[in-house]
ROTOR-705224 format. One record per residue: residue in one letter; x, y, z of N, C-alpha, C, O in turn. Coordinates in pm, whole numbers, padded with zeros to 5 digits, always signed. Each point is the difference from the previous one (the first is absolute). Example, Ala and Ser with C-alpha at 12.3 -4.5 7.8 and 13.67 -1.06 7.14 Angstrom:
<recs>
a+01319-00569+00780-00089+00119+00000+00090+00120+00000+00104-00002+00066
s-00139+00107-00138+00082+00119+00006-00077+00109+00073+00051+00111+00017
</recs>
This chain:
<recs>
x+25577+14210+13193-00003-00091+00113-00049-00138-00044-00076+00003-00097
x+00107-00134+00154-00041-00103+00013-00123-00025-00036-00063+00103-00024
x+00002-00205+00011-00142-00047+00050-00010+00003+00131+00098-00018+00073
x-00225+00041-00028+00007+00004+00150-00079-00204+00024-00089-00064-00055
x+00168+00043+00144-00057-00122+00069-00066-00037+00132+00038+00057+00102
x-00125-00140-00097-00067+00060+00120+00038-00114+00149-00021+00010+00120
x+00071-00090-00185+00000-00143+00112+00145+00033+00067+00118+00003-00035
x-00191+00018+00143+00099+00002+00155+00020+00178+00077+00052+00040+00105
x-00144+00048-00252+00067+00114+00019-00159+00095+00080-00103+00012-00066
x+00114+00032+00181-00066+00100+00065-00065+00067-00052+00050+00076-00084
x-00191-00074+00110-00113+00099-00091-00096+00044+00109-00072-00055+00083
x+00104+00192-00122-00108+00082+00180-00138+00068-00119+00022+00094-00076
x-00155-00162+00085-00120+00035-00067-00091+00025+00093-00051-00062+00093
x+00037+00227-00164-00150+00101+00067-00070-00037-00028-00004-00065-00105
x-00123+00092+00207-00127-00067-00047-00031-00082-00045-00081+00000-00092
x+00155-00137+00158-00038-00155-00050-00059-00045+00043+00017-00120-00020
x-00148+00155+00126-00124-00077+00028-00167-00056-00107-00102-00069+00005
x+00170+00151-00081-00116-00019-00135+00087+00044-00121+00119+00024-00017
x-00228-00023-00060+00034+00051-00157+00108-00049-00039+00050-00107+00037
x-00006+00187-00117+00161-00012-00071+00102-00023+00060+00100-00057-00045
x-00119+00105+00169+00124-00054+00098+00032-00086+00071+00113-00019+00044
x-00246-00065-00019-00040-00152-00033+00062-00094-00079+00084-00083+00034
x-00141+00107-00161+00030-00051-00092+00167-00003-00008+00066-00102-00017
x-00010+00240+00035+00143-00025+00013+00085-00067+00056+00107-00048-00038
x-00202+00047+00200+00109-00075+00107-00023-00149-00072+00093-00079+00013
x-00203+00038-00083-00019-00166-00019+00112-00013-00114+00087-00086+00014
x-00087+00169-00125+00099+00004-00098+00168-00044+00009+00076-00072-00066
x-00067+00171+00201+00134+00020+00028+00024-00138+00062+00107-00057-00025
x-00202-00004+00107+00014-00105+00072+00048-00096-00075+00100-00063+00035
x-00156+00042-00136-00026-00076-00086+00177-00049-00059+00068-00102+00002
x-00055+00232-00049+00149+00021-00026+00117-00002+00048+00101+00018-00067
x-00104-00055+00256+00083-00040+00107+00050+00109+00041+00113+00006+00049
x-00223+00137-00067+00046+00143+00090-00006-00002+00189-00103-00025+00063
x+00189+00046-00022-00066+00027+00130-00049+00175+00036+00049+00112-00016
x-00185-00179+00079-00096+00143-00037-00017+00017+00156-00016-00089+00084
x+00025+00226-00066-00059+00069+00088-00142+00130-00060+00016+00089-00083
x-00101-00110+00132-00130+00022-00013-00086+00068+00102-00040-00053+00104
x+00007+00211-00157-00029+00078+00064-00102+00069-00048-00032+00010-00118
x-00047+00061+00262-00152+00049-00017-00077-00009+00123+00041-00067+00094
x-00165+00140-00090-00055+00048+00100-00075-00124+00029-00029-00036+00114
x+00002-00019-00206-00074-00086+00070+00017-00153+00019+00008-00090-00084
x-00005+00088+00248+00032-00141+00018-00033-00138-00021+00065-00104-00009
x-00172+00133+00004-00091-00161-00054+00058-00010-00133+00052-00103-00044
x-00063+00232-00032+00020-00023-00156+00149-00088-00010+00014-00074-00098
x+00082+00082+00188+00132+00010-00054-00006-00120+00091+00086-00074-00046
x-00126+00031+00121+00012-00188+00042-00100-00046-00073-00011-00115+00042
x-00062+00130-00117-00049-00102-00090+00071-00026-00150-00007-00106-00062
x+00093+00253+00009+00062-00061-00077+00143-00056+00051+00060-00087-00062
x-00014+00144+00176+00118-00104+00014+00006-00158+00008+00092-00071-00042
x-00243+00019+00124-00046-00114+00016+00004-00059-00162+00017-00122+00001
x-00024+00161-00097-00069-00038-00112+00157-00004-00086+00009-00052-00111
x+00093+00107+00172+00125-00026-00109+00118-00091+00082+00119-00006-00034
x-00192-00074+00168+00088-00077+00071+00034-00128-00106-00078-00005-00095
x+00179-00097+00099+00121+00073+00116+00064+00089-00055+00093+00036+00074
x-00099+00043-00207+00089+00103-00003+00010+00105+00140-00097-00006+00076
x+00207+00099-00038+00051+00042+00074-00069+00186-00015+00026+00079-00091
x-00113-00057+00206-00049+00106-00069-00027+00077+00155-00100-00024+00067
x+00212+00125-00020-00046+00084+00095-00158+00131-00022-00037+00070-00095
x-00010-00091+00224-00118+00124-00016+00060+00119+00063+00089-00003+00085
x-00146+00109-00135+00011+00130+00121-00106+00067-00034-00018+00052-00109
x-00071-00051+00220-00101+00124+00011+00037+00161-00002+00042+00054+00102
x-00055-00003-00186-00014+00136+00019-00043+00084-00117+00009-00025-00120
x-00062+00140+00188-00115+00090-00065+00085+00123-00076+00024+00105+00059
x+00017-00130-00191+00053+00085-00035-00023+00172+00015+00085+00086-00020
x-00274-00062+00074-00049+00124-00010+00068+00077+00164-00054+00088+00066
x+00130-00128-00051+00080+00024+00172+00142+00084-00009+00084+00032+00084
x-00099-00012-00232+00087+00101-00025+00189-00031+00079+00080+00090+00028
x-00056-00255-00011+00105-00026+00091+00108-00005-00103-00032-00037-00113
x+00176+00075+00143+00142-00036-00143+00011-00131+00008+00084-00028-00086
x-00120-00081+00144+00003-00125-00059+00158-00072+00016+00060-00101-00037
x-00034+00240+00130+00151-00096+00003+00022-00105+00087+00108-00059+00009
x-00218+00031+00064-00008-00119+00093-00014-00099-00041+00047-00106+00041
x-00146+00136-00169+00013-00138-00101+00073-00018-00056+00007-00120-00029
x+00103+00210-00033+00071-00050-00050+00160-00072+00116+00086-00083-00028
x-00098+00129+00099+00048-00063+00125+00017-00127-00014+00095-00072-00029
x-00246+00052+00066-00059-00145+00021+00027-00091-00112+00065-00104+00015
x-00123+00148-00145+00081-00103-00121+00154-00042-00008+00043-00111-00030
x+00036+00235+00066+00159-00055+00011+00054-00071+00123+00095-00077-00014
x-00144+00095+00122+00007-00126+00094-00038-00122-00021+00072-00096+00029
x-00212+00084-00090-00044-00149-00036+00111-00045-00091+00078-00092+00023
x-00081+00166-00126-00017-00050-00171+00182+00059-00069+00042-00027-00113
x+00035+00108+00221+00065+00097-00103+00009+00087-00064+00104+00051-00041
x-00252-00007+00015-00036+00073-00104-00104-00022-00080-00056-00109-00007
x+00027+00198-00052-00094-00001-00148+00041-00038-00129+00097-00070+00028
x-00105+00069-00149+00007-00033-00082-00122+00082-00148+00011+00056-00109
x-00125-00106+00216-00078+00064-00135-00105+00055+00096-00013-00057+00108
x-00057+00152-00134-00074+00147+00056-00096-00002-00039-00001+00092-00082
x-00169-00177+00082-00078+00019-00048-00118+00098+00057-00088-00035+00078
x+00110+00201-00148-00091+00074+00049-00129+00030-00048-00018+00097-00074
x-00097-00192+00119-00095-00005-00022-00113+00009+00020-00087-00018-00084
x+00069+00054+00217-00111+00024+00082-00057+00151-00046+00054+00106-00031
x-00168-00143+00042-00096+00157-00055-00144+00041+00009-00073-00097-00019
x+00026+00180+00036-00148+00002+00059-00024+00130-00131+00070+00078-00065
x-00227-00119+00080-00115+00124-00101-00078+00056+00058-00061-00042+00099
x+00047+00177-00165-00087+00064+00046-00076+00071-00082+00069+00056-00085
x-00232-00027+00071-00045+00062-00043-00042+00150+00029+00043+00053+00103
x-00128+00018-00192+00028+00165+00010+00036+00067-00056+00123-00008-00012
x-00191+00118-00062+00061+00136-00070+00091+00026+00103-00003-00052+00112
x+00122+00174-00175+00050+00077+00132-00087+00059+00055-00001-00039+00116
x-00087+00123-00135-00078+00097+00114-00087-00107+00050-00095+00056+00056
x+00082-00177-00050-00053-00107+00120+00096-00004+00070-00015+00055+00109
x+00156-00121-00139+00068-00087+00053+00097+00095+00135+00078+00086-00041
x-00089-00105+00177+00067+00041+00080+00127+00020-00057+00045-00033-00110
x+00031+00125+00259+00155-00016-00052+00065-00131+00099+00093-00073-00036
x-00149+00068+00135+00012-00114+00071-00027-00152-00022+00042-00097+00063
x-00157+00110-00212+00001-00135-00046+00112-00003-00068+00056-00109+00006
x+00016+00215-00091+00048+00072-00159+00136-00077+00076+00073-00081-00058
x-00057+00126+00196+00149-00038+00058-00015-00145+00057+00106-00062+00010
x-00172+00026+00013-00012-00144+00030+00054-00077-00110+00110-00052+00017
x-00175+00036-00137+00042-00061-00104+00108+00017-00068+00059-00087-00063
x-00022+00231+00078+00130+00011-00017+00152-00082+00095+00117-00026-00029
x-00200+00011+00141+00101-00031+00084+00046-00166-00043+00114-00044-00005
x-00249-00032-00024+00005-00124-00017+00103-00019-00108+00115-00040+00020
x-00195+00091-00195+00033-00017-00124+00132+00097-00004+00082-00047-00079
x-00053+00126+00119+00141+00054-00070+00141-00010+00149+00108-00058+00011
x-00193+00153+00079+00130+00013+00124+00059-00142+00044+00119-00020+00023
x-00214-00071-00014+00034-00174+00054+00080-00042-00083+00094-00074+00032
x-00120+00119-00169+00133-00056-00140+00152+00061+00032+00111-00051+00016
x-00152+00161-00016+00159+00105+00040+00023-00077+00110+00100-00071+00003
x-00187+00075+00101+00084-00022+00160+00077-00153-00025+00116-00029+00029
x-00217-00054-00091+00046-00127-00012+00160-00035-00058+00093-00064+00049
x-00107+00128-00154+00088-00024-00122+00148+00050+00081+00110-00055-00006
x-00159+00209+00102+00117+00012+00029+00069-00068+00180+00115+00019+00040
x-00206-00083+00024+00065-00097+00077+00067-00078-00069+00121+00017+00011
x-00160-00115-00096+00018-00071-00061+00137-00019-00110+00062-00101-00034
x-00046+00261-00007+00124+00029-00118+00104-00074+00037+00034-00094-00073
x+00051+00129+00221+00119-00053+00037-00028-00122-00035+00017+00000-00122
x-00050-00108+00156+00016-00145-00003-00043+00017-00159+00103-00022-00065
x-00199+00048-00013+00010-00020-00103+00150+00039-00076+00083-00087-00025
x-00075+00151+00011+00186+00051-00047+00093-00094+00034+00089-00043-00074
x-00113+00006+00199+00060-00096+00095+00038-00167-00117+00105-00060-00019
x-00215+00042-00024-00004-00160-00046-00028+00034-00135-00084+00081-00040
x+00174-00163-00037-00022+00020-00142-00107-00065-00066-00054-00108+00019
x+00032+00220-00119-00100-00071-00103-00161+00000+00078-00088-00077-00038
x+00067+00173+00149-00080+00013+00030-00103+00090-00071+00046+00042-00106
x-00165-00002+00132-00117+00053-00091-00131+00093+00092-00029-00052+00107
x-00019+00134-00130-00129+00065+00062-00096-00016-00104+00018+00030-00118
x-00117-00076+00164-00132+00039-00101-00100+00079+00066-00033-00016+00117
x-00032+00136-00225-00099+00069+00088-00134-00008-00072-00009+00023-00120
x-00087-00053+00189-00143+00026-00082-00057+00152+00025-00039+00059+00100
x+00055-00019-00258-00104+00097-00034-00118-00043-00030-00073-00061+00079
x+00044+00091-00202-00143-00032-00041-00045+00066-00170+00054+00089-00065
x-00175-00177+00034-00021+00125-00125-00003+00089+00002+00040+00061-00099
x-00110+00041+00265-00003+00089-00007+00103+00090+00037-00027+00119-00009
x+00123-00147+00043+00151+00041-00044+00031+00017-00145+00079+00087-00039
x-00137-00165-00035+00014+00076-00140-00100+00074-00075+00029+00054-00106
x-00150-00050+00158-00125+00094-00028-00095+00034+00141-00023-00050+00110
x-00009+00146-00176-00072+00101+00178-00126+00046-00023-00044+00110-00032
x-00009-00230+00056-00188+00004+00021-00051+00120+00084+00070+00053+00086
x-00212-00009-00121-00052+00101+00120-00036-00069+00138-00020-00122+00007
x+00014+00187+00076-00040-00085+00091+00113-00120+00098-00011-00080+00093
x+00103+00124-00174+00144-00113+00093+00084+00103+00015+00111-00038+00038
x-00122+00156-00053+00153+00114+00040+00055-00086+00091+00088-00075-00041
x-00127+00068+00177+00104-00065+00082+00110-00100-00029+00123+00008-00008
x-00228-00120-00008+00056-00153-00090+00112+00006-00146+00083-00084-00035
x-00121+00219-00028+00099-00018-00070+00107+00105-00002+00092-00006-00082
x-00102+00106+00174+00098+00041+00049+00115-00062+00053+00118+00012-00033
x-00200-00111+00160+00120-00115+00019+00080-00048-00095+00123-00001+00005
x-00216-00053-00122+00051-00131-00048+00108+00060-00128+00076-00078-00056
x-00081+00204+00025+00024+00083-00104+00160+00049+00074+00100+00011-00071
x-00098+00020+00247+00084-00009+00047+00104-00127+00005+00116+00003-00042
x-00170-00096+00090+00077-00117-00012+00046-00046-00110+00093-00080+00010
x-00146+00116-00157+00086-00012-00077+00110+00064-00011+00113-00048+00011
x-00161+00233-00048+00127+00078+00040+00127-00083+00081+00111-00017-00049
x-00143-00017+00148+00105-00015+00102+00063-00137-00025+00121-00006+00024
x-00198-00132-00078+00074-00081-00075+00131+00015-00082+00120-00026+00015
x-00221+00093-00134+00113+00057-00137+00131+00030+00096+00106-00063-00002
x-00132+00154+00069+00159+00115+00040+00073-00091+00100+00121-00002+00020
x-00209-00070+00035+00128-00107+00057+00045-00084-00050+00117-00012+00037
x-00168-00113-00158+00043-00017-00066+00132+00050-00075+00098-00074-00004
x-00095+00229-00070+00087+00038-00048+00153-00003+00134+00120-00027-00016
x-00195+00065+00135+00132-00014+00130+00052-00089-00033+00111+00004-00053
x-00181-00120+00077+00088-00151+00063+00008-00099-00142-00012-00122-00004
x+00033+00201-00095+00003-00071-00096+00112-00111+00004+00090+00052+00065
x-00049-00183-00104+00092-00063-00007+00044-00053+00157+00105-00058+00024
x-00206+00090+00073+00033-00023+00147-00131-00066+00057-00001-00108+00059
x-00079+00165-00076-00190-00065+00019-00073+00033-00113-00012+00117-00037
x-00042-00217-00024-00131+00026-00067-00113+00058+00034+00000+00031+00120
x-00102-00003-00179-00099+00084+00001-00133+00005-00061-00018+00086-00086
x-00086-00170+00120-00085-00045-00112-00135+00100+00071-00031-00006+00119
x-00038+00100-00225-00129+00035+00039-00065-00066-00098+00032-00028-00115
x-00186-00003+00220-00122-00063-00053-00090+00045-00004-00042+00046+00106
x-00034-00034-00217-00090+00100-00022-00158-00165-00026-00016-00062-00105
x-00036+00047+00190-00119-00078-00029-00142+00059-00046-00019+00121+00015
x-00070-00192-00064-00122+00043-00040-00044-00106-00052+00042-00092-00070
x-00175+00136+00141-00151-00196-00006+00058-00078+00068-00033-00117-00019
x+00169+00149+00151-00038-00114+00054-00119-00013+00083-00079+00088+00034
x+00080-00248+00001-00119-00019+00134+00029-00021+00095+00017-00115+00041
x-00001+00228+00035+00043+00058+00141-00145+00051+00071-00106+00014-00061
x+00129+00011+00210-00100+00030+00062-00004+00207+00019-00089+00071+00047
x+00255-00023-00119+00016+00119+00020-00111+00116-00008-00013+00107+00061
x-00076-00184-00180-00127+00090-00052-00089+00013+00122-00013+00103+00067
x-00051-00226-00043-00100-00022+00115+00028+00097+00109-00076+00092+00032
x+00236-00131+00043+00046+00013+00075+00000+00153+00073+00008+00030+00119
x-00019+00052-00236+00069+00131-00069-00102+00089+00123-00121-00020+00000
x+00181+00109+00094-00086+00092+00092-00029+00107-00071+00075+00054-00082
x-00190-00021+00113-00098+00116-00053+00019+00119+00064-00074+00016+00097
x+00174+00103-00128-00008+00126+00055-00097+00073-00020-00035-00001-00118
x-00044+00086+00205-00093+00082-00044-00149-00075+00010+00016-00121+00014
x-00141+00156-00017-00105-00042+00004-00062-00091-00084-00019+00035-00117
x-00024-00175+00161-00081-00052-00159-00101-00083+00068+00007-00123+00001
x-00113+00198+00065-00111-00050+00036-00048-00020-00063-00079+00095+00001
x+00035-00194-00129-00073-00075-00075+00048-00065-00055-00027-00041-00113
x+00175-00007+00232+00114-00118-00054+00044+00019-00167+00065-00093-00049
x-00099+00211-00040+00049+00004-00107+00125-00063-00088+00010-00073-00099
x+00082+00143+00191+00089-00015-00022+00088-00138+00037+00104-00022-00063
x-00136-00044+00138+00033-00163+00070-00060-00061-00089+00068-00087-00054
x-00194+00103+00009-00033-00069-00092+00049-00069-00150-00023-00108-00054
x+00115+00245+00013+00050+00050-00165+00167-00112+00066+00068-00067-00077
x-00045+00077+00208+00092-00056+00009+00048-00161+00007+00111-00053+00008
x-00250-00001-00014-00072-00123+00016+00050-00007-00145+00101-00043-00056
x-00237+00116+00011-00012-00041-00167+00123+00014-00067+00003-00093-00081
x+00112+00167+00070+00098+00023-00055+00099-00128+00044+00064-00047-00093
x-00048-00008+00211+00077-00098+00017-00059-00126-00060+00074-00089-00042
x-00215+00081+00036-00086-00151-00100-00003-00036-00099-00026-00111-00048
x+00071+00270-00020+00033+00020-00163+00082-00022-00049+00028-00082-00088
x+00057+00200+00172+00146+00020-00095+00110-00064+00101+00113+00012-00048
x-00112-00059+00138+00114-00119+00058-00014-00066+00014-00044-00032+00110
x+00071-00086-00235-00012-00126-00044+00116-00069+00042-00015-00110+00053
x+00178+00178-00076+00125-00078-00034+00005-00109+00116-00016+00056+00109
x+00028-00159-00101+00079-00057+00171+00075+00078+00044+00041+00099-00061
x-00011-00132+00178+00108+00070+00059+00095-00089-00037+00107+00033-00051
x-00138-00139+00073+00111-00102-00034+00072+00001-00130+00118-00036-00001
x-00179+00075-00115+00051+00090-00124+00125+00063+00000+00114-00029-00036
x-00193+00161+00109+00101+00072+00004+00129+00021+00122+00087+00086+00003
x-00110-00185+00081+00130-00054+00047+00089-00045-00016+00106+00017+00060
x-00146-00132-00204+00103-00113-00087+00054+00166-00025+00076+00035+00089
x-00103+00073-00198+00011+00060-00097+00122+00099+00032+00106+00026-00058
x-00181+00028+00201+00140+00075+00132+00126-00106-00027+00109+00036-00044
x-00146-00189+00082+00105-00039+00089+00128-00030-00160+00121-00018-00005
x-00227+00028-00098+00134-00056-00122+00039+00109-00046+00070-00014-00100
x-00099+00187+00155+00009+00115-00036+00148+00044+00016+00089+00046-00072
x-00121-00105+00288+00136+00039+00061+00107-00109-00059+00103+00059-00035
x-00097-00171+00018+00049-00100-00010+00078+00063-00163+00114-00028-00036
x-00173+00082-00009+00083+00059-00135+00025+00132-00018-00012+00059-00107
x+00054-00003+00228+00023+00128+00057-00098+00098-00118+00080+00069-00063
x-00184-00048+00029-00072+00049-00048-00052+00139+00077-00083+00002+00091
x+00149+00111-00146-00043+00149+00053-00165+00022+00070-00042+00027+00113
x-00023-00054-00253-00224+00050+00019-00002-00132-00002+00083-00089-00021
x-00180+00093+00043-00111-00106-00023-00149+00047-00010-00045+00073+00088
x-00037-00117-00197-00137+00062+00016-00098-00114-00051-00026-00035-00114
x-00013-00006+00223-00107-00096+00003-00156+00016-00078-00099+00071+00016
x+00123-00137-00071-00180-00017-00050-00013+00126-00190+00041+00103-00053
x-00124-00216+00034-00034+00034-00172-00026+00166+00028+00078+00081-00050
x-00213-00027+00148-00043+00115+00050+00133+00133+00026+00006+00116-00040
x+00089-00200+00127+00084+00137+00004+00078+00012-00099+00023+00118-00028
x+00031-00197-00040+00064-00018-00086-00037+00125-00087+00064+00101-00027
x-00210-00149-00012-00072+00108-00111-00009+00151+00076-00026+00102-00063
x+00051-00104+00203-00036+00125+00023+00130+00062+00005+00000+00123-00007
x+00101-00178+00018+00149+00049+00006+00037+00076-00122+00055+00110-00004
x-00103-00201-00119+00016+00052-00143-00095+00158-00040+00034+00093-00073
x-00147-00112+00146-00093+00072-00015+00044+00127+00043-00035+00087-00081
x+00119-00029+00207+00073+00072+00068+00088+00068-00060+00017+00122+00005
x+00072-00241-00096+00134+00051-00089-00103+00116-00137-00007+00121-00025
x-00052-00239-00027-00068+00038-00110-00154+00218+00009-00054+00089-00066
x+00070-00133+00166-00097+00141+00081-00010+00014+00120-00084-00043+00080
x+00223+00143-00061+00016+00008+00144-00084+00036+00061-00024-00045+00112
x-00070+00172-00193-00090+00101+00054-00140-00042-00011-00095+00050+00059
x+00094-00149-00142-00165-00012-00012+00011-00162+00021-00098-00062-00043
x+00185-00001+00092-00039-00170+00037-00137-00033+00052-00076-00076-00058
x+00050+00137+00168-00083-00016+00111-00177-00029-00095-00076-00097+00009
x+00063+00217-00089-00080+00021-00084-00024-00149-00087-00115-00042+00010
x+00190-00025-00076-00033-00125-00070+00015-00119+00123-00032-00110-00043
x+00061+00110+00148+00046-00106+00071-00168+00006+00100-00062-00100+00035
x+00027+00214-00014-00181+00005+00063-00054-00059-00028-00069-00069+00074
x+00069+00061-00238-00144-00066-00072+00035-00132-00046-00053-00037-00104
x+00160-00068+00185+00068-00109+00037-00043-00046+00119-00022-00120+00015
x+00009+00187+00060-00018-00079+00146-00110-00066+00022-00098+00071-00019
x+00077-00167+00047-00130-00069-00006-00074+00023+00132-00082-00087+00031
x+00096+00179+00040-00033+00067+00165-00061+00143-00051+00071+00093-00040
x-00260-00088+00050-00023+00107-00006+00052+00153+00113-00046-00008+00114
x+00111+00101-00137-00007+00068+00081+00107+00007+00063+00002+00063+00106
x+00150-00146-00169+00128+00026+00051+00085+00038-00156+00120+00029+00000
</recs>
């Protein structure tokens, strides 16, 4: 396929009230995308639309954890806009917790956000993508989509899913839509902080480690790794894996499937994760 180009062409981005998806909608702006920009939260998503005027940048509120097919949105983009073009699935929440803490009701919550909202999305969305050529999906996984810490079963169940489910669509729509998964790590996102606590931690333990782990080890900008996405898709580029950290842990994986975890512990600069 082509290079992908971004000026004039429709870009629907999850979770663009902060972080990376932020950074994206300013990117894309930048580049003469017209963005539609979505997420739960409303203040978040009129302050960055305010901030990429006059570029052309629809909002839509909504809470991906609502378990809805999204075909209303995608509705709504082909009435405005025609269509989509490029699919940025990015919105994602953390959680902390062994499994025997973590509810199944938190376990499905996060699931609903990080993996079902990607499927549901991707597949409102397919027709018009197919629809217009040279169009593209990107999905954020994560490092831990490529390694599986204690204490994140959930989180990287998702994210371990969403790769799965990248790859194999990819192989579908090969030569018809592109397909870029992103695997980040150290960025500086609020995901850590953010991250709900299943299970008991009356002595804030665990909120705490989540503090410290985001002060440490997520340094990258977001703005970084937005340039890094946006010249990823732009060169129809399959992975992408952000940051010196995952990089090494990706290799680390290939190199010891079974015992990674073991040299990658006495790495983390976070006592106790």
């Amino acid at each position: 396929m082509e290079r992908f180009e971004y000026a004039g062409r429709t870009c629907v981005v999850t979770g663009a009230a902060s972080g990376i998806g932020a950074a994206l909608a300013i990117e894309l702006a930048r580049r003469g995308a017209v963005l539609v920009l979505v997420d739960r939260d409303a203040d978040g998503l009129a302050a960055v639309q305010a901030r990429l005027a006059p570029a052309k940048a629809d909002i839509e509120v909504v809470d991906l954890a609502d378990g809805g097919d999204r075909l209303d949105l995608a509705a709504r983009v082909a009435d405005r806009h025609g269509g989509v073009d490029l699919l940025v699935n990015n919105a994602g929440v953390a959680m902390s917790g062994t499994f025997d803490q973590v509810s199944m009701a938190d376990f499905d919550w996060l699931m609903e956000i990080n993996l079902r909202a990607v499927v549901r999305l991707t597949k409102a969305f397919l027709p018009q993508l197919l629809a217009r050529p040279g169009s593209h999906v990107v999905t954020l996984s994560s490092l831990f989509g490529l390694v599986a810490p204690a204490a994140q079963v959930a989180y990287a169940t998702s994210k371990f899913a969403v790769r799965g489910f990248s790859e194999a669509l990819r192989h579908e729509l090969a030569g018809r839509v592109g397909v870029t998964v992103v695997h980040p790590g150290g960025v500086r996102t609020n995901i850590a902080v953010n991250a709900r606590i299943s299970g008991p931690d009356p002595d804030g333990r665990q909120a705490a480690q989540a503090r410290d782990f985001s002060e440490r080890a997520l340094t990258m900008p977001p703005e970084r790794a937005a340039r890094l996405i946006v010249a990823a898709v732009q060169a129809r580029k399959p992975r992408l894996v952000i940051s010196g950290v995952a990089k090494t842990a990706d290799l680390l994986v290939r190199l010891a499937p079974g015992h990674y975890w073991d040299v990658i512990a006495r790495l983390i600069p976070v006592k106790g994760l």
